[in-house]
N, C-alpha and C positions, 0 to 999 in steps of 0.2 A: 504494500500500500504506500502509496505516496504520500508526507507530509505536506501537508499547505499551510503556509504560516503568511497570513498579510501584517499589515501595517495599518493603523488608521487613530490616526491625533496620539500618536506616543507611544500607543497600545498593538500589542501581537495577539492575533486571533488564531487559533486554533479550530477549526470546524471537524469536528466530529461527528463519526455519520457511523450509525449499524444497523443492522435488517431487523424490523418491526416484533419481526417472529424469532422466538431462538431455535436454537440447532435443533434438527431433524434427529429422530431417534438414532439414526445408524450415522450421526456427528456429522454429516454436513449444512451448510446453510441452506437457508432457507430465506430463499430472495423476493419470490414470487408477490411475500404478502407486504415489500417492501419497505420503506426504510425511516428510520425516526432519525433526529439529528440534534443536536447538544453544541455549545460553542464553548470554549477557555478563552479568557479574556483576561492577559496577564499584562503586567507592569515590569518594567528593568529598572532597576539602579545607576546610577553613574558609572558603575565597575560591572557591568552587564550582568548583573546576577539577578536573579527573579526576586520584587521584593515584594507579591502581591499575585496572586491570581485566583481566579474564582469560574464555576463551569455552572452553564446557565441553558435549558432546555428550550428549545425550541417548541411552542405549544403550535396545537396541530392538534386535530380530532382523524386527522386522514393522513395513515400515512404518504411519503415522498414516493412518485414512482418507478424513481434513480437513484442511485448514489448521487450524481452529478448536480440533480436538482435539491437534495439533498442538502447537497456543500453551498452551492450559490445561496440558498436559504440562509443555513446558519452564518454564513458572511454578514448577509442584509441583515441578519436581525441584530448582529452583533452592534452593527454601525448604527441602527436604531437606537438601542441601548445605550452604547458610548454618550448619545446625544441626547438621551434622557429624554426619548418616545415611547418607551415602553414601560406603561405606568404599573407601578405598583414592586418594579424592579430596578435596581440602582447600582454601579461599580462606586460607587462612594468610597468604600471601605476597602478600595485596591491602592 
């Protein structure tokens, strides 16, 4: 799997993405019933070390029908956040 790490006003994003359903009895995935997704939204210090980060769900009643739409999701919501559109949740405390 590939990392994706943006950038957006200071802050590294992390989009986190796994399949809705978990693994199928004989351990494989299970893609079909598609995929939820979560963001990290961290902080660096002046000496690049992580001084804050926090992981923040994507709400959704339906799951994503890609990974891909998936990730573009948790970006967008992340930058929603950052800018204190999404009421009721805060990176305040990063």
């Amino acid at each position: 799997m590939i990392e994706t790490i943006r950038q957006y006003r200071g802050l590294e994003i992390h989009p986190l993405v796994y399949p809705r359903s978990p693994h199928r009895e004989d351990g494989s995935h299970n893609y079909e019933s598609g995929f939820d997704a979560s963001v990290q939204i961290c902080r660096r210090g002046s000496d690049n070390t992580i001084t804050g980060t926090r992981v923040f769900r994507v709400s959704g009643d339906v799951p994503f029908p890609g990974a891909g739409q998936a990730r573009l999701a948790s970006a967008r919501f992340a930058e929603r956040l950052i800018d204190g559109e999404i009421e009721g949740q805060s990176i305040d405390d990063l």
